[in-house]
DSSP file (Angstrom, degrees, kcal/mol; ACC not computed):
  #  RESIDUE AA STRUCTURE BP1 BP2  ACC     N-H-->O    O-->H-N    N-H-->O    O-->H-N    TCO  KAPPA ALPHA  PHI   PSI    X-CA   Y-CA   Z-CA
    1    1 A X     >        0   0    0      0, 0.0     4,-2.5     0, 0.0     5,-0.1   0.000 360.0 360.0 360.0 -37.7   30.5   -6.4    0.3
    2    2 A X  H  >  +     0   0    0      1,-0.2     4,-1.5     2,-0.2     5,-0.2   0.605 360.0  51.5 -71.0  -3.0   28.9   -8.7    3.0
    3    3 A X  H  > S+     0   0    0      2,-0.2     4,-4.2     3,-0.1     5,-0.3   0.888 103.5  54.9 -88.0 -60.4   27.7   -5.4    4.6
    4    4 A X  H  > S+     0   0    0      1,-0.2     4,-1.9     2,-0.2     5,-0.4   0.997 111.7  49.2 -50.4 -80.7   26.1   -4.1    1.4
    5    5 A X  H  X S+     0   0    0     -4,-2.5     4,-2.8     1,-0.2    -1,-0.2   0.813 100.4  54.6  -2.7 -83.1   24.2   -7.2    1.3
    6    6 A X  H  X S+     0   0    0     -4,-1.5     4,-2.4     1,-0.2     5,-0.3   0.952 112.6  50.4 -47.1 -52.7   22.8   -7.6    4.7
    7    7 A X  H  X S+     0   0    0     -4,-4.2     4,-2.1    -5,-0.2    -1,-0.2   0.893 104.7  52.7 -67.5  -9.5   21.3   -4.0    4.1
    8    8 A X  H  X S+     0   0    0     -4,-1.9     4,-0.8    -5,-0.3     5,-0.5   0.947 114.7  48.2 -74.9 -37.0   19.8   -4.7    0.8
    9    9 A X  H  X S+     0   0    0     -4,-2.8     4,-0.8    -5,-0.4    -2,-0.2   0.657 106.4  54.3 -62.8 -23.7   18.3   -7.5    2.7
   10   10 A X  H  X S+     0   0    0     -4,-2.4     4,-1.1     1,-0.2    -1,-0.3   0.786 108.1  50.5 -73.5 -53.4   17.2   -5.6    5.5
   11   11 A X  H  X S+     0   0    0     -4,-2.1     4,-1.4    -5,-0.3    -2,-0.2   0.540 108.3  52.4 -66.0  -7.5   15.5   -3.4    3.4
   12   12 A X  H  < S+     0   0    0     -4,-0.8     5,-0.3     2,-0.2    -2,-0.2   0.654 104.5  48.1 -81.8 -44.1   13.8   -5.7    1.7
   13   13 A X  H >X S+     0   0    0     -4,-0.8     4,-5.1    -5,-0.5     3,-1.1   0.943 107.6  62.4 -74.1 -22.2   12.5   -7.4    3.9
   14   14 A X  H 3X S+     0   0    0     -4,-1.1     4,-0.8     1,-0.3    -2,-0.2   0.886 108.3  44.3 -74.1 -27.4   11.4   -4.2    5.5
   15   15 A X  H 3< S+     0   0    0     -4,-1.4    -1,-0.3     2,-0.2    -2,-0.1   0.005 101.7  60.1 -92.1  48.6    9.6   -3.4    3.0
   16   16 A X  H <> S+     0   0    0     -3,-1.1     4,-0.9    -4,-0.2    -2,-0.2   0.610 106.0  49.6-122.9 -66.4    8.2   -6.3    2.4
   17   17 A X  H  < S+     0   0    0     -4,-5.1    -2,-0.2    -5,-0.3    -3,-0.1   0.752 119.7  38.9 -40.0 -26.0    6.6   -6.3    6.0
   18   18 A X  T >X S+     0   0    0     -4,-0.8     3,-5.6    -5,-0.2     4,-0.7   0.895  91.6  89.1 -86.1 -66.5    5.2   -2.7    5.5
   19   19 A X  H >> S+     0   0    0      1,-0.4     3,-1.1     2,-0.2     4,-0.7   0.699  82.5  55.5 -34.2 -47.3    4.2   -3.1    1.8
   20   20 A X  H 3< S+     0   0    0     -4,-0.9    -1,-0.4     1,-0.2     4,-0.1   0.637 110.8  48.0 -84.6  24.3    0.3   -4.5    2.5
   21   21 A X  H <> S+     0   0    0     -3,-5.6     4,-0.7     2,-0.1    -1,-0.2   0.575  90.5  81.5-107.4  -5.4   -0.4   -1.3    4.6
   22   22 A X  H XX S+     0   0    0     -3,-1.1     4,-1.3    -4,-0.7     3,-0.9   0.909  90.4  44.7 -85.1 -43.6    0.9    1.0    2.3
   23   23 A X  H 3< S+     0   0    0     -4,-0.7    -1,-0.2     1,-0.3    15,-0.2   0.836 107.4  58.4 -81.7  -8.2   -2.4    1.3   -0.2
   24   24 A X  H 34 S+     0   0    0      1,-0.1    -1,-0.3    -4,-0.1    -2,-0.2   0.717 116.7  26.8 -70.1 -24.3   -4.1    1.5    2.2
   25   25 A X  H << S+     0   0    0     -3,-0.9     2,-0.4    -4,-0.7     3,-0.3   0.047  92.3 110.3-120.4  11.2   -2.1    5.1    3.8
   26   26 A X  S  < S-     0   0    0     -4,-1.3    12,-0.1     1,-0.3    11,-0.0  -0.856  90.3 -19.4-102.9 164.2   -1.1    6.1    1.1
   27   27 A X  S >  S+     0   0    0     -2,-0.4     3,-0.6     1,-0.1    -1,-0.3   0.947  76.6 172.9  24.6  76.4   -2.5    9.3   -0.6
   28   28 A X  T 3   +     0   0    0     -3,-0.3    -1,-0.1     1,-0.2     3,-0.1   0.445  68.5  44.4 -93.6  12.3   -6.0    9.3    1.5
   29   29 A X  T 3  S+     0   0    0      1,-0.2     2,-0.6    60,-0.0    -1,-0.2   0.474 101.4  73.6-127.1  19.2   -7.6   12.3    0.7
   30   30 A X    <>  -     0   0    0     -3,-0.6     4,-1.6     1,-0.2    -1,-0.2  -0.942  56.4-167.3-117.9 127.1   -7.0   12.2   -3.4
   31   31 A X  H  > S+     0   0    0     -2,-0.6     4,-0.7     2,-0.2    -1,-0.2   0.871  82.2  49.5 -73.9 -36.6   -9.1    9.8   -4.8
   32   32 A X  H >> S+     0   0    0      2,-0.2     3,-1.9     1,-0.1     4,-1.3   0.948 119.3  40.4 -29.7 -74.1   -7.2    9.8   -8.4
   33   33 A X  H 3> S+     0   0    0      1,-0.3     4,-2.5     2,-0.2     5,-0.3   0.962 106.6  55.3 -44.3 -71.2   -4.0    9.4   -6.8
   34   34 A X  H 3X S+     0   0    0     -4,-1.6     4,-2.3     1,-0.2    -1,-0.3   0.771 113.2  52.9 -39.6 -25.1   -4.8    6.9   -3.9
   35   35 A X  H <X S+     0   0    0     -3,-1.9     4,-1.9    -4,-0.7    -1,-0.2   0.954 111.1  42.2 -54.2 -55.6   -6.3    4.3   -7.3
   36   36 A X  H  X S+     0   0    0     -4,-1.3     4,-1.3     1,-0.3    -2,-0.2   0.937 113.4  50.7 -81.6 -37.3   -3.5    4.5   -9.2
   37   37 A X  H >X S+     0   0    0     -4,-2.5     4,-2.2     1,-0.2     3,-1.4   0.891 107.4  58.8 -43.5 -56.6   -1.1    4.0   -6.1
   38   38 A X  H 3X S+     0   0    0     -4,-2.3     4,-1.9    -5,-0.3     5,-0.2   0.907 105.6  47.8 -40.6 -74.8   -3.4    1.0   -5.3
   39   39 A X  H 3< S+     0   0    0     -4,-1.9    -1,-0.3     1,-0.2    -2,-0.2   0.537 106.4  58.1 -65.9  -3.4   -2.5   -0.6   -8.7
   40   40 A X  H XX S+     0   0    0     -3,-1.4     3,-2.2    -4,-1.3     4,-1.1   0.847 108.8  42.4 -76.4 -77.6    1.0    0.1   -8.1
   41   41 A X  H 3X S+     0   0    0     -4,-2.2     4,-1.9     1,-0.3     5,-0.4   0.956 116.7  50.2 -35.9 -69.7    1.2   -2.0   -4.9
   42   42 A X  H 3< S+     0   0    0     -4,-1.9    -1,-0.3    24,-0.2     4,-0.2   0.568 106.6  48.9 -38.9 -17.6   -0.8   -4.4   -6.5
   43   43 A X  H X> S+     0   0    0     -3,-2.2     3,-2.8    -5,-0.2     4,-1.1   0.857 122.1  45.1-100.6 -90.5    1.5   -4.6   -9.8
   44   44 A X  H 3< S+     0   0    0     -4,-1.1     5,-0.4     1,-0.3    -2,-0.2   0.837 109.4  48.3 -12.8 -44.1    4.4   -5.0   -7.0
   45   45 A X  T 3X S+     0   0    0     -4,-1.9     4,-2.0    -5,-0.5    -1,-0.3   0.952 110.3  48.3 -82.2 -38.0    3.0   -7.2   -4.9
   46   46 A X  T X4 S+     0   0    0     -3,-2.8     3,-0.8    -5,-0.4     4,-0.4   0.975 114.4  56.0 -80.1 -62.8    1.9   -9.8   -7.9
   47   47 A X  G >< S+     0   0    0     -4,-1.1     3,-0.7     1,-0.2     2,-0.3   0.615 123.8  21.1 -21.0-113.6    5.9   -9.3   -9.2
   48   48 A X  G 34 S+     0   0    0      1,-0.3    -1,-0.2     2,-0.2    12,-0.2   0.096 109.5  73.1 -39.5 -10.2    7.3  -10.3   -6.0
   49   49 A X  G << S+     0   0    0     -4,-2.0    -1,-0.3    -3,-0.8    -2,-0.2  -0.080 102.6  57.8 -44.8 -10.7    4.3  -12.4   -4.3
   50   50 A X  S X  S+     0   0    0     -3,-0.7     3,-0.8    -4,-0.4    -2,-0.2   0.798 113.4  24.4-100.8 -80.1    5.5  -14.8   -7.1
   51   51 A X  G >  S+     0   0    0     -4,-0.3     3,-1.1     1,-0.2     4,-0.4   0.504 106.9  81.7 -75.4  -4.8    9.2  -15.7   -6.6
   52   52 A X  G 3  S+     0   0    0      1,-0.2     9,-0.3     2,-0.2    -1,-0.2   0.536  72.0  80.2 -70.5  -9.5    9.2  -14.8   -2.7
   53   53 A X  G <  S+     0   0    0     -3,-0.8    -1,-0.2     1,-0.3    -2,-0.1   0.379  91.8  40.0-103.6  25.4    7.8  -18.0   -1.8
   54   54 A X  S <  S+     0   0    0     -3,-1.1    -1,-0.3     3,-0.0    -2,-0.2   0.275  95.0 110.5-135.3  -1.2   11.1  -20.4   -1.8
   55   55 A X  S >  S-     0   0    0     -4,-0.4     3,-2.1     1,-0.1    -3,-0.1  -0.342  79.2-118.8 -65.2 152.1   12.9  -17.4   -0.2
   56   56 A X  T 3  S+     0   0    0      1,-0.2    -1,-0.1     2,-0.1    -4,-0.0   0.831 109.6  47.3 -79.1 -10.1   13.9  -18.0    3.6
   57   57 A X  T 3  S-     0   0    0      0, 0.0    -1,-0.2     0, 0.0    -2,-0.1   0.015 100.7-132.7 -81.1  20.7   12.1  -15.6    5.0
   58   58 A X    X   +     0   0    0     -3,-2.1     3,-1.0     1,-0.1     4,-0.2   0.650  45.2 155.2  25.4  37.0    8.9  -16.3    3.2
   59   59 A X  T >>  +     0   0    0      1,-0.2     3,-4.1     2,-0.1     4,-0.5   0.896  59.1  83.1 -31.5 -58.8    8.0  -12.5    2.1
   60   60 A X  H 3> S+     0   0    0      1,-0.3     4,-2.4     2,-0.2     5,-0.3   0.708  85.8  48.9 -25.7 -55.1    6.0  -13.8   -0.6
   61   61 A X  H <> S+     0   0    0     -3,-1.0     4,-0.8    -9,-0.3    -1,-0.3   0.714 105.2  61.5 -79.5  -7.1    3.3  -14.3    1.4
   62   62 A X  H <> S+     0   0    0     -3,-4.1     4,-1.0    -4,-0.2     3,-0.3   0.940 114.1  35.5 -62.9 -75.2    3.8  -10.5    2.7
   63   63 A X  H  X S+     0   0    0     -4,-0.5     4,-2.6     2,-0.2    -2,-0.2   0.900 108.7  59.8 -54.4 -45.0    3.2   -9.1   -1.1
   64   64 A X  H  < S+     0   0    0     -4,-2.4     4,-0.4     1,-0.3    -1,-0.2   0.957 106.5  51.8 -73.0 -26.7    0.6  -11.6   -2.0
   65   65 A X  H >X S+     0   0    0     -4,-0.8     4,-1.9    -5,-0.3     3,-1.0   0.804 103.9  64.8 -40.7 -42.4   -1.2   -9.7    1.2
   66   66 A X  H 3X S+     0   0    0     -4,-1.0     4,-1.5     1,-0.3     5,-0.3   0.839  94.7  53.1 -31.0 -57.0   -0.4   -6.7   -0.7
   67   67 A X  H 3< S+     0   0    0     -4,-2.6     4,-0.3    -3,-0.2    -1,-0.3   0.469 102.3  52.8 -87.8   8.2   -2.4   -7.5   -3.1
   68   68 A X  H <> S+     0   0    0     -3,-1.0     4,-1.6    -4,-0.4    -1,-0.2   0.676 115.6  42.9 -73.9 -51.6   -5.7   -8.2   -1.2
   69   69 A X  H  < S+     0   0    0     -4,-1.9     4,-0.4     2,-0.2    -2,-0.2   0.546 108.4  61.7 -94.3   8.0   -5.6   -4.8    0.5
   70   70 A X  T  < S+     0   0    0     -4,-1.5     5,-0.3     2,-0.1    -1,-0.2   0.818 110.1  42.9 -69.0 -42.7   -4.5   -3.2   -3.1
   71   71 A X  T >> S+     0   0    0     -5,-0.3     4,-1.2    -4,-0.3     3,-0.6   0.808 109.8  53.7 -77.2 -24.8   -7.9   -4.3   -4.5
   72   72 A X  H 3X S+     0   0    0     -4,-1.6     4,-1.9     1,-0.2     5,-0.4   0.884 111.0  44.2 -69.1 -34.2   -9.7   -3.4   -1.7
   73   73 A X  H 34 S+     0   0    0     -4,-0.4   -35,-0.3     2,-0.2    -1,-0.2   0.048 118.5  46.5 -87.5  21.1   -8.3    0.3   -1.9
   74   74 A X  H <> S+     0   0    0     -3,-0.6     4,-1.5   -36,-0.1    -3,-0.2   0.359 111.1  55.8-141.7 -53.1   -8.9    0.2   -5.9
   75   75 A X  H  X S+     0   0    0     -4,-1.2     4,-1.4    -5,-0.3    -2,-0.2   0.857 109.4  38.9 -35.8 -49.1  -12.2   -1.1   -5.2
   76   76 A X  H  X S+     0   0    0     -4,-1.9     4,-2.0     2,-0.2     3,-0.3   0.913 120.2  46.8 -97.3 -49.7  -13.6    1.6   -2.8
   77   77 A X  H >4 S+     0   0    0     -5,-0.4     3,-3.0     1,-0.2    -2,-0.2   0.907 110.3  50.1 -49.8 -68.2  -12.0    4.6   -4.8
   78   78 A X  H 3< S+     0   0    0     -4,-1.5    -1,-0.2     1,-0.3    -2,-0.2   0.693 115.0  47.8 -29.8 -50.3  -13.2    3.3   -8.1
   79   79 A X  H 3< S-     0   0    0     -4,-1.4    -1,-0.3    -3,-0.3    -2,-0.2   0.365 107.5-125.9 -14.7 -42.1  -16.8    3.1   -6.2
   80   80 A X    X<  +     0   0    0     -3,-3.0     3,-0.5    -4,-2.0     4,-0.5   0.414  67.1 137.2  81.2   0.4  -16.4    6.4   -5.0
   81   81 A X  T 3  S+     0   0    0      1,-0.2     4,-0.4    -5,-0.2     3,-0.2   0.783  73.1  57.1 -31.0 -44.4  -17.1    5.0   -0.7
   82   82 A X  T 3> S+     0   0    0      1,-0.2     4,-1.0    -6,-0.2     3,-0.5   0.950  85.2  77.5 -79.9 -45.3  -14.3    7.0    0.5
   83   83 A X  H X> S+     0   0    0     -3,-0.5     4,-1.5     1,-0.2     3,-0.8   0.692  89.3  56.8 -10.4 -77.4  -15.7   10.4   -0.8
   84   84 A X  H >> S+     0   0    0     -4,-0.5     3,-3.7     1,-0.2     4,-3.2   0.833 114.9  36.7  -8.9 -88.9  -18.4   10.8    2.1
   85   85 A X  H 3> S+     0   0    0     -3,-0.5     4,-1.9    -4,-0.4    -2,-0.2   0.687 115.0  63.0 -55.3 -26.5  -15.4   10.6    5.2
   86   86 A X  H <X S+     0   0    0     -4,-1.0     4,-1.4    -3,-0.8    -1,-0.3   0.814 108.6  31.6 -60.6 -32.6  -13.3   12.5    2.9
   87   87 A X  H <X S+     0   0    0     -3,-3.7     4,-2.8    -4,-1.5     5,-0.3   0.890 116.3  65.4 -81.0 -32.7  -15.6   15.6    2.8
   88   88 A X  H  X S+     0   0    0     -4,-3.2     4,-1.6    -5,-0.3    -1,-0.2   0.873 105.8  38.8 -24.4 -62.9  -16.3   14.8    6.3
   89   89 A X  H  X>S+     0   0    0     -4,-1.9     4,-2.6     2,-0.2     5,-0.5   0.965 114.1  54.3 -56.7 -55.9  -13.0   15.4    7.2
   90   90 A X  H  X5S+     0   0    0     -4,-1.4     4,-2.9     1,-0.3     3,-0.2   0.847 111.3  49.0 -17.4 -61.4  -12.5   18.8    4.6
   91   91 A X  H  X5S+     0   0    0     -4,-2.8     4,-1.0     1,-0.3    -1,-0.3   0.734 115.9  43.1 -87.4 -38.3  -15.4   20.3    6.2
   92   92 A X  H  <5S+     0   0    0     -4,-1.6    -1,-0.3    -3,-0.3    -2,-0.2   0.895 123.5  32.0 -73.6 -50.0  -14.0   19.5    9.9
   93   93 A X  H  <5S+     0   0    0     -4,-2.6    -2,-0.3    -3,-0.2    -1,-0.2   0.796 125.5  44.3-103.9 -39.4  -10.3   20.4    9.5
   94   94 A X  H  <<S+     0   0    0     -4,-2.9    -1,-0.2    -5,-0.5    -2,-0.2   0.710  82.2 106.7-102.4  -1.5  -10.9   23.3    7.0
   95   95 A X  S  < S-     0   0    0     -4,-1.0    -3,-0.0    -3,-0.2     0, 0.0  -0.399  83.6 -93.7 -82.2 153.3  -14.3   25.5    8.6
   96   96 A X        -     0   0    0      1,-0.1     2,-0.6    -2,-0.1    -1,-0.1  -0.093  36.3-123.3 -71.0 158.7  -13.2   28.9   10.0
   97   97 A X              0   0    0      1,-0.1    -1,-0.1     0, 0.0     0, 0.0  -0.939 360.0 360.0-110.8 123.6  -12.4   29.0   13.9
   98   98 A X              0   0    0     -2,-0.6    -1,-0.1     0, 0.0    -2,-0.0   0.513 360.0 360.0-114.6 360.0  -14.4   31.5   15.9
C-alpha cells in the first residue's frame, strides 16, 4: 500500500511540475482545439492551485502558474495571433519538394 502511495505522489507531483507548460504545447497547430485545452488547464489549475498551498511540497504555486500561461494561450487563440506562424509553418512543411 505504501508503494501505491508514493507513486500516486510521484505522479502528482509530476504533473504538477509539467502542468504550466502544457497549454502552451499542446495542440499547436488547431486553433479550436489548443482554446478549449487552454481552459482545461486553466479549470485544473484553479481546482488544485487552491488546496496545494498547505501541501509539503508546495505544488499549488505550480497550478496557479498554470493558470497564467492558460490565459495567455486562450488569449492569443481567441485573438487569432497564432494563425500567421501557423500558416507560416503549413506553407513550409507542406509545399512540394523539387
Amino acid at each position: 500500500m505504501k508503494i501505491l502511495i508514493t507513486a500516486l505522489a510521484v505522479a502528482f507531483l509530476c504533473t504538477a511540475y509539467a502542468w504550466p507548460v502544457i497549454p502552451l504545447l499542446i495542440y499547436p497547430m488547431n486553433r479550436r482545439r489548443g482554446f478549449w485545452a487552454a481552459l482545461y488547464c486553466c479549470a485544473v489549475g484553479v481546482l488544485f492551485g487552491i488546496g496545494g498551498q498547505y501541501a509539503h511540497f508546495n505544488i499549488g504555486a505550480f497550478f496557479e502558474a498554470a493558470i497564467f500561461t492558460s490565459v495567455v494561450r486562450a488569449a492569443a487563440e481567441a485573438a487569432g495571433i497564432l494563425e500567421k506562424p501557423r500558416n507560416a509553418w503549413r506553407k513550409r512543411h507542406t509545399a512540394p519538394v523539387e
